[in-house]
OpenMM code with the backbone's topology and positions (N, CA, C; nanometers):
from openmm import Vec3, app, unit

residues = "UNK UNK UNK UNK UNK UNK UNK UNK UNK UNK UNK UNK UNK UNK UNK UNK UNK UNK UNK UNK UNK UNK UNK UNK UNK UNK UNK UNK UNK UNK UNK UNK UNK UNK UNK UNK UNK UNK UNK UNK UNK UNK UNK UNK UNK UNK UNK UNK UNK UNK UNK UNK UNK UNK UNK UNK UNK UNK UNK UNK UNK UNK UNK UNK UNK UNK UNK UNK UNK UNK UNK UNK UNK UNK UNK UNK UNK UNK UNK UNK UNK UNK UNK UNK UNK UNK UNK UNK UNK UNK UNK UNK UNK UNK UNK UNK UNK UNK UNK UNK UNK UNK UNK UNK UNK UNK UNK UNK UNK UNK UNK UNK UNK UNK UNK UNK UNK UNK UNK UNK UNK UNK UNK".split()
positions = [
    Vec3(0.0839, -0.1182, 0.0000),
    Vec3(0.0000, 0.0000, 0.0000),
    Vec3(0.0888, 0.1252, 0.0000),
    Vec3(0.1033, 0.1860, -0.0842),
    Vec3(0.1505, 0.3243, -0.1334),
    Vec3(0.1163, 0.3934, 0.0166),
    Vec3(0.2496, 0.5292, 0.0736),
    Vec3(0.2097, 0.6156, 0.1657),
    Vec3(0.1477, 0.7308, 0.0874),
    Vec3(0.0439, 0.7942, 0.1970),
    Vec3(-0.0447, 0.9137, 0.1898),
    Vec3(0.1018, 1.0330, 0.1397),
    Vec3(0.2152, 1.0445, 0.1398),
    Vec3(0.2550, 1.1085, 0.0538),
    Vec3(0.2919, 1.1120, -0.0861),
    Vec3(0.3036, 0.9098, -0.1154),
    Vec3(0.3189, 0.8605, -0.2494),
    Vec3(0.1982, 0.8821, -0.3175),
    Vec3(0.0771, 0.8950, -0.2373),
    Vec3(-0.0264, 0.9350, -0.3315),
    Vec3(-0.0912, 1.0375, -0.3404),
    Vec3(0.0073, 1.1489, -0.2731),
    Vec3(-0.0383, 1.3045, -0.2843),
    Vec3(0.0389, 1.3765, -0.3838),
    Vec3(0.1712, 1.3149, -0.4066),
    Vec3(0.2843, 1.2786, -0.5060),
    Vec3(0.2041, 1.2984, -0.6050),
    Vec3(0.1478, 1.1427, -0.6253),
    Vec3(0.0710, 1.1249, -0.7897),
    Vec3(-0.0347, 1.2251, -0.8052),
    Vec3(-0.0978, 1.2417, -0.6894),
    Vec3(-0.2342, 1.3111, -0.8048),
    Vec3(-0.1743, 1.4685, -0.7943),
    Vec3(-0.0330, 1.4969, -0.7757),
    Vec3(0.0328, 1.6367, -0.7917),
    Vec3(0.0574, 1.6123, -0.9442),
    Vec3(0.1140, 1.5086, -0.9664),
    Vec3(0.1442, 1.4855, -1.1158),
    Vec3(0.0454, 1.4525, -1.2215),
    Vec3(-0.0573, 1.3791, -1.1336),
    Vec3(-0.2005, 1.4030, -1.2518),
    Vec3(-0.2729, 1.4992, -1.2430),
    Vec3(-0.2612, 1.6321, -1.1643),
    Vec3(-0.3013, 1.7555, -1.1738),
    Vec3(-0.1780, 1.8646, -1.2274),
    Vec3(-0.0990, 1.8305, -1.2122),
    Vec3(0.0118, 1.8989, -1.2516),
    Vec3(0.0739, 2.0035, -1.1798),
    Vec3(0.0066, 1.9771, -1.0258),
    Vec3(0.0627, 2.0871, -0.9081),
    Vec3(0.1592, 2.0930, -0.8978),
    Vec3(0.2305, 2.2040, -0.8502),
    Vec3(0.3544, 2.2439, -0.7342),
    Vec3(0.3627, 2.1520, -0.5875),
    Vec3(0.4948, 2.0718, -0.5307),
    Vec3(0.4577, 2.0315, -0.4455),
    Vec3(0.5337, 2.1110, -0.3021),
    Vec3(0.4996, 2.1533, -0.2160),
    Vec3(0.5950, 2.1809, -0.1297),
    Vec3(0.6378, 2.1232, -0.0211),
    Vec3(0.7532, 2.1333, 0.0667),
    Vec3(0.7677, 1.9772, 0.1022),
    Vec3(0.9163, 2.0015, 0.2112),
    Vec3(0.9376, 1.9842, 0.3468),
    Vec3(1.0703, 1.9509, 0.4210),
    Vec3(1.1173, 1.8496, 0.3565),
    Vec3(1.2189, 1.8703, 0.3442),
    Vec3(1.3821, 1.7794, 0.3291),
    Vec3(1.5265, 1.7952, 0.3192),
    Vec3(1.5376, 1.7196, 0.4467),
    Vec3(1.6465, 1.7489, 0.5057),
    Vec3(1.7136, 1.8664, 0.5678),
    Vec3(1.6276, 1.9137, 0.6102),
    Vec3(1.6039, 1.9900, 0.6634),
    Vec3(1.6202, 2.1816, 0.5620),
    Vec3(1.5443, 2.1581, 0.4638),
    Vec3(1.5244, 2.2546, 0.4067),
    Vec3(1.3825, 2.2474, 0.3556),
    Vec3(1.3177, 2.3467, 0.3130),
    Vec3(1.2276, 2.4237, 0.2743),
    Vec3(1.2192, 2.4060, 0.1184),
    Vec3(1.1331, 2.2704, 0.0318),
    Vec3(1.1535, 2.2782, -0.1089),
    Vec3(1.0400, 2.2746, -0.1827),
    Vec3(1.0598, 2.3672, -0.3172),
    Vec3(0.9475, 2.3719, -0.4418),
    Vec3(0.9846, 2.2689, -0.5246),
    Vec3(0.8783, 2.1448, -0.5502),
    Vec3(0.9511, 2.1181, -0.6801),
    Vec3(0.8364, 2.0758, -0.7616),
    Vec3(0.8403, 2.0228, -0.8776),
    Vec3(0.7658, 1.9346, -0.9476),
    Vec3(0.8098, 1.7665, -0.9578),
    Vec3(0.7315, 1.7265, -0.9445),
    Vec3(0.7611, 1.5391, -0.9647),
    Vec3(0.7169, 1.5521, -1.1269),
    Vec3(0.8259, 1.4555, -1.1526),
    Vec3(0.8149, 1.4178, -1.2335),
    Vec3(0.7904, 1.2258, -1.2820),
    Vec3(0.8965, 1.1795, -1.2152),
    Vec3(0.9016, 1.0225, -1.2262),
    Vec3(0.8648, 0.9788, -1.0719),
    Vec3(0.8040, 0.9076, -1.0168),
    Vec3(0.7623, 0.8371, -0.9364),
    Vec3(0.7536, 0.6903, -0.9251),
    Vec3(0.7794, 0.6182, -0.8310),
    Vec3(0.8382, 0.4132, -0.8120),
    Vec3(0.8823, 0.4860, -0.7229),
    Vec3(0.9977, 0.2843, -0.7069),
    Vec3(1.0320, 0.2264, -0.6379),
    Vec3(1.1739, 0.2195, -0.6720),
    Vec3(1.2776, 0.2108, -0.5812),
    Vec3(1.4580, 0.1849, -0.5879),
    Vec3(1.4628, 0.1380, -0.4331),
    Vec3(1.4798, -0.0142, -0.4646),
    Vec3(1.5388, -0.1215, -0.3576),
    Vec3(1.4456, -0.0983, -0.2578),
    Vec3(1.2827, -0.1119, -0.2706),
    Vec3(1.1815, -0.1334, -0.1740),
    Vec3(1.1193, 0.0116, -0.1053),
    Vec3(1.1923, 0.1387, -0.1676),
    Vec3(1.1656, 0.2585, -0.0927),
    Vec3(1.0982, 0.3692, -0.1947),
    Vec3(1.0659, 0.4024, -0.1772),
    Vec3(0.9288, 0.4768, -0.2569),
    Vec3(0.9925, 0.6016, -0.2634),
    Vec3(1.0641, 0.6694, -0.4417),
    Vec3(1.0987, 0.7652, -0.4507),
    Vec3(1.0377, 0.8612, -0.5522),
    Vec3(1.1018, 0.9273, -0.5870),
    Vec3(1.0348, 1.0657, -0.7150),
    Vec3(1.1787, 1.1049, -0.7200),
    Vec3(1.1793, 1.1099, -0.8479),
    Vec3(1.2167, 1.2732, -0.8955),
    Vec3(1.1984, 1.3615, -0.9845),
    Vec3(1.2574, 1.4505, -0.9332),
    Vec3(1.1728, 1.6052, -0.9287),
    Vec3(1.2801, 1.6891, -0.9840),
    Vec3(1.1923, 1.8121, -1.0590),
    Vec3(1.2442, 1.9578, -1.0408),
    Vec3(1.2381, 2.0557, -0.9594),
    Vec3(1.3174, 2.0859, -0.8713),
    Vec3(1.2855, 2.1657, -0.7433),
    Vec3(1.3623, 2.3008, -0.8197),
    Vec3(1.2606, 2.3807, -0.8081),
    Vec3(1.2922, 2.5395, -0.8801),
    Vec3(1.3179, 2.6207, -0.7558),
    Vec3(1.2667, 2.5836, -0.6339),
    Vec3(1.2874, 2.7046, -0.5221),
    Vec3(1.3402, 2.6104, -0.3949),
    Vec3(1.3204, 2.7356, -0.2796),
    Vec3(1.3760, 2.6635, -0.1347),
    Vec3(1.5303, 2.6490, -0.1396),
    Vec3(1.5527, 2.5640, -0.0110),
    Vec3(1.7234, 2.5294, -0.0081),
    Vec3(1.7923, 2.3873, -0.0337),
    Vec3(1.9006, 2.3584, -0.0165),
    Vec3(1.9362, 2.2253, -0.0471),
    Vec3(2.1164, 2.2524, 0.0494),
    Vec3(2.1263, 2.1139, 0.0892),
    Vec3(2.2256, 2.0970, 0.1367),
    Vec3(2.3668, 2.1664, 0.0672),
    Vec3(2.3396, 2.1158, -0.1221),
    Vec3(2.4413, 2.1353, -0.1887),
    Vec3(2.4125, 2.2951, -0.2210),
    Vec3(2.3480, 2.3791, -0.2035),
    Vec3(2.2400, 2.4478, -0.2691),
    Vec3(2.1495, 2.4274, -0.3621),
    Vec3(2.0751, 2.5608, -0.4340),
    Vec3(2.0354, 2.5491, -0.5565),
    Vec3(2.0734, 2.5881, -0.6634),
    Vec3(2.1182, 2.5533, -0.8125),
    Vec3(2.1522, 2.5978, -0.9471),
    Vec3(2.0834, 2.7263, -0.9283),
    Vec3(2.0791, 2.8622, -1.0285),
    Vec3(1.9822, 2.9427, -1.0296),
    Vec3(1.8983, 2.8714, -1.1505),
    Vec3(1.8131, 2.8885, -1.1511),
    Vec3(1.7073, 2.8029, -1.2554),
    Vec3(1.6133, 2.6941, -1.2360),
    Vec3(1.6870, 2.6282, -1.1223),
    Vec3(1.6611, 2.5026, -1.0226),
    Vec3(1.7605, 2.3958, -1.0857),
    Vec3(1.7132, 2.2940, -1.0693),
    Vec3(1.8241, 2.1559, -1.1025),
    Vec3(1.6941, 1.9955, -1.0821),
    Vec3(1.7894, 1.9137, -1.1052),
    Vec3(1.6758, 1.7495, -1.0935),
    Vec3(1.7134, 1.7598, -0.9913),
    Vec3(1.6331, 1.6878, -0.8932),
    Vec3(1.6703, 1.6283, -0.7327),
    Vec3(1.5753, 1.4624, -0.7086),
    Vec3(1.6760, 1.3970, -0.6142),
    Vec3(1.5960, 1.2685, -0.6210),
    Vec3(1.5358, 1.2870, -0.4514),
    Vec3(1.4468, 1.2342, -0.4453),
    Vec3(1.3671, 1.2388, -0.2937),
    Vec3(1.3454, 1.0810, -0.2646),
    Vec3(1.3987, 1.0776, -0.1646),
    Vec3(1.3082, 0.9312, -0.0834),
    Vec3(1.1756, 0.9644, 0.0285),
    Vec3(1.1098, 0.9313, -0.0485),
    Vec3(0.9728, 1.0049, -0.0206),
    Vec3(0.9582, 0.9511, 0.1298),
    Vec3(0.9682, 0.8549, 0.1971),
    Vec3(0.9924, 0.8328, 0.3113),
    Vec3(1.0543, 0.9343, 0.4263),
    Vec3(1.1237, 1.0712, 0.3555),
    Vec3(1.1911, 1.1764, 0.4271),
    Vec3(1.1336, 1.3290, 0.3691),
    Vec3(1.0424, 1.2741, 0.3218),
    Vec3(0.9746, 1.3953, 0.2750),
    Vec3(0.8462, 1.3968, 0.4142),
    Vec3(0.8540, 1.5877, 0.4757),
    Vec3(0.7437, 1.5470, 0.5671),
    Vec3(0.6641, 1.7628, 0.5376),
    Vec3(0.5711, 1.7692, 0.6046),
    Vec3(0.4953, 1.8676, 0.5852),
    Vec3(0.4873, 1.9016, 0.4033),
    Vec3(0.4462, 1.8143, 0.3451),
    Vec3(0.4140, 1.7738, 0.2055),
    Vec3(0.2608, 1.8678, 0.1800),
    Vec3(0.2814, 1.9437, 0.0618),
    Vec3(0.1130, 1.9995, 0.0560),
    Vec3(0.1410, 2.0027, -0.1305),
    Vec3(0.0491, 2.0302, -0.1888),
    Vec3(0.0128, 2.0463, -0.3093),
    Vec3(-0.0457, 2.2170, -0.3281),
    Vec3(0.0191, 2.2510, -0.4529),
    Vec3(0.0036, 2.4055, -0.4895),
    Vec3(-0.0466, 2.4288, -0.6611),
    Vec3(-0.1323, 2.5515, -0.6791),
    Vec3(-0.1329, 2.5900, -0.7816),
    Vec3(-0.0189, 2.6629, -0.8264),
    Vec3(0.0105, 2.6687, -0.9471),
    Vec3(0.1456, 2.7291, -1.0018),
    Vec3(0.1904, 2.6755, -1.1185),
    Vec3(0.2925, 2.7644, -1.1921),
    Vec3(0.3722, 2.7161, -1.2993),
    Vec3(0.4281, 2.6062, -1.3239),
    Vec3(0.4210, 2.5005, -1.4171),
    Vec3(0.5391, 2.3677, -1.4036),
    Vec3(0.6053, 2.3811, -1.4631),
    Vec3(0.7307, 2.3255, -1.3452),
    Vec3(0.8599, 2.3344, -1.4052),
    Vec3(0.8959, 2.2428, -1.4135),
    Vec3(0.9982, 2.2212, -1.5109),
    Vec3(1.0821, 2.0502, -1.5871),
    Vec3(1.2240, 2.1024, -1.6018),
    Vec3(1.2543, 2.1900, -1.6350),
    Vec3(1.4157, 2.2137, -1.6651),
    Vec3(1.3984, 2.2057, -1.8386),
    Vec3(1.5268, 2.2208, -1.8185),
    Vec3(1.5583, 2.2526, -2.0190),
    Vec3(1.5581, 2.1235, -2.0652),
    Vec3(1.6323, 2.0238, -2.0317),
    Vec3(1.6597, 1.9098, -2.0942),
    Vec3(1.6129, 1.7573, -2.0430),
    Vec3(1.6161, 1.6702, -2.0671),
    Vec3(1.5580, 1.5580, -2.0582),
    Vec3(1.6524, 1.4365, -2.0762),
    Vec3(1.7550, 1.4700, -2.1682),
    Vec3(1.8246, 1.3941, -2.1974),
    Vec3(1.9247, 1.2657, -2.1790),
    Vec3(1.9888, 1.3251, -2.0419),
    Vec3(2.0374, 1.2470, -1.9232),
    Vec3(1.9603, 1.1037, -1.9184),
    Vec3(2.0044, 1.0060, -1.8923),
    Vec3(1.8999, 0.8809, -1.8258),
    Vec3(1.9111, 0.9375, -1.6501),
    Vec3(1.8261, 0.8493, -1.6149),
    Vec3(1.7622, 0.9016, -1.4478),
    Vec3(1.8102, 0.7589, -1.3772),
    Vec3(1.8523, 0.6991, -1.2599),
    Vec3(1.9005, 0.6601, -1.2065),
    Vec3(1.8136, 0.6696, -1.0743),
    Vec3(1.7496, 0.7469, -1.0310),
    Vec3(1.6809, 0.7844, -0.9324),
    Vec3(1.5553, 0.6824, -0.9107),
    Vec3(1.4889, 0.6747, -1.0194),
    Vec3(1.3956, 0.5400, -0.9603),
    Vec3(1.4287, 0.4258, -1.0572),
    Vec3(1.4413, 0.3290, -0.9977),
    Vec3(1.4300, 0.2003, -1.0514),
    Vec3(1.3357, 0.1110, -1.1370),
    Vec3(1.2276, 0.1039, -1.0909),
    Vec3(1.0763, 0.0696, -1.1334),
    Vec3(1.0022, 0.2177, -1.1580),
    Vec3(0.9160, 0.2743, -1.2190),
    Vec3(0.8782, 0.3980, -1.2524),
    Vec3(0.7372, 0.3113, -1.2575),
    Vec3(0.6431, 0.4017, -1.1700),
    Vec3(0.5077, 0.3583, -1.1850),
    Vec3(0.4489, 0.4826, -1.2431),
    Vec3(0.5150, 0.5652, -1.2257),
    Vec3(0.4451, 0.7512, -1.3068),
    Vec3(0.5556, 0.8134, -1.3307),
    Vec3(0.4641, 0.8578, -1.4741),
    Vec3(0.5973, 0.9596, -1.5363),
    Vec3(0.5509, 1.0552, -1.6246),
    Vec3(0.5579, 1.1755, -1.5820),
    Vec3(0.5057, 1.2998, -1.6711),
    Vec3(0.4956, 1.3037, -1.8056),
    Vec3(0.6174, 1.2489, -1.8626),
    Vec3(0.6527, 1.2555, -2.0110),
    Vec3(0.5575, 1.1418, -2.0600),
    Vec3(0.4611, 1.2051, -2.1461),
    Vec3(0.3909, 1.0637, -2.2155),
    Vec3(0.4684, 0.9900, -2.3038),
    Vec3(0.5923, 1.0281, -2.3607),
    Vec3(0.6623, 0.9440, -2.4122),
    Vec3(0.7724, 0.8520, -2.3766),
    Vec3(0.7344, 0.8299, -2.1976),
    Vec3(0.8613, 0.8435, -2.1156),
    Vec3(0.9334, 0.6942, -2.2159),
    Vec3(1.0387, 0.7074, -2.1781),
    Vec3(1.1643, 0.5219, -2.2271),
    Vec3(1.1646, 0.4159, -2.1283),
    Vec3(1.1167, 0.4625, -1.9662),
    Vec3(1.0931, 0.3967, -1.8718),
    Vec3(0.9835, 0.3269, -1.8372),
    Vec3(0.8948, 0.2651, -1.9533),
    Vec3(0.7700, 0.2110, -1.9082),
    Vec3(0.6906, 0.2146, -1.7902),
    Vec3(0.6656, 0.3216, -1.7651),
    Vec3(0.5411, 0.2887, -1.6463),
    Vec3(0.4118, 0.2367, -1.6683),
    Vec3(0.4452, 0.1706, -1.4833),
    Vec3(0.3149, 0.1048, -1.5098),
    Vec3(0.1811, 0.1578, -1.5049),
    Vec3(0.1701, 0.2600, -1.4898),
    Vec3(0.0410, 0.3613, -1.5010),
    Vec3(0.0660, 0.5015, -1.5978),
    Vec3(-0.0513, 0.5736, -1.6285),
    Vec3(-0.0297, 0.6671, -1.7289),
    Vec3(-0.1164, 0.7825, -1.6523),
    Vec3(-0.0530, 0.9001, -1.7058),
    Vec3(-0.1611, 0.9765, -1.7033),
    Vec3(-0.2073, 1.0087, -1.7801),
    Vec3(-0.3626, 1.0636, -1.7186),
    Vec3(-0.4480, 1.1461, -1.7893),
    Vec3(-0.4535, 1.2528, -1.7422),
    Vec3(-0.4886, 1.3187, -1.8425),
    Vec3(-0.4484, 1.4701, -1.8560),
    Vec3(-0.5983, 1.5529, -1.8347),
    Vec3(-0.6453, 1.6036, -1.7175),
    Vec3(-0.7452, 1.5864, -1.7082),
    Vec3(-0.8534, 1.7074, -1.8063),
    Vec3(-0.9473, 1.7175, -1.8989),
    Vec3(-0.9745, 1.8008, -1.9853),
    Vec3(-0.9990, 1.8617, -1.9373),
    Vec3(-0.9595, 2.0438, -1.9906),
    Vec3(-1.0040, 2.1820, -1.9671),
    Vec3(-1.1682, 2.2132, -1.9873),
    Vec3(-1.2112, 2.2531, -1.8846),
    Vec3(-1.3971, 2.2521, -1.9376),
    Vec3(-1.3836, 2.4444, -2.0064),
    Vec3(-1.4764, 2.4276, -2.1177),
    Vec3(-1.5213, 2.5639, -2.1963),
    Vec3(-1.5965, 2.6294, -2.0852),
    Vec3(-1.5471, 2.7797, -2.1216),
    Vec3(-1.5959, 2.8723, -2.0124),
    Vec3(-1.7770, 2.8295, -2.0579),
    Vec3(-1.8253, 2.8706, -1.9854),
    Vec3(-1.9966, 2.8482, -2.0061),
    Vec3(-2.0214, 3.0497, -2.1037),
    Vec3(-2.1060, 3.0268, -2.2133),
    Vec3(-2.1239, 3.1569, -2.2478),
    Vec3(-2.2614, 3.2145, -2.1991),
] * unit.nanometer
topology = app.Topology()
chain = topology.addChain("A")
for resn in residues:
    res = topology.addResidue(resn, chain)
    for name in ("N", "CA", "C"):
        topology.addAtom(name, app.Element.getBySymbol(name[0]), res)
């Protein structure tokens, strides 16, 4: 059974929220992007555009991997999504990928999203 943050995780990524979130003892913005499993522990990673980081932050933001297990005061936000410039890199960060933003991801997940439709303003 997935934790109440692995599945506040996903429906950030099937809504396409901002997540905000302690770790390690900093203050972080990011977007999920890939979500699973690496060696039984339930991770993501993400683009974290704001907040702090041990190493710091790039200006622009950077990828970051989370073990969602150390992720705590977790909430979901409206806002801009961010991905970074490139994609290119392979990811290392999760092992098994059960969600993944990119509908074209190379990592087969085992679930997809849907993208949920925009309703027409009413005239």
């Amino acid at each position: 059974m997935p934790s109440s943050t692995y599945q506040l995780i996903m429906q950030a990524m099937s809504t396409r929220q901002q997540v905000l979130c302690m770790y390690g003892g900093f203050a972080r913005a990011i977007c999920p992007i890939i979500l699973g499993h690496t060696a039984g522990r339930e991770r993501v990673l993400a683009f974290q555009f704001a907040g702090g980081a041990s190493s710091g932050l790039q200006s622009g933001g950077q990828w970051k991997c989370f073990d969602v297990a150390d992720m705590s005061e977790v909430e979901l936000r409206e806002g801009r999504w961010h991905s970074g410039r490139s994609h290119r890199q392979p990811q290392y960060c999760v092992a098994e990928v059960e969600l993944d933003v990119n509908p074209d991801s190379p990592y087969d997940p085992k679930r997809s999203i849907t993208t949920p439709r925009r309703r027409k303003p009413k005239r």
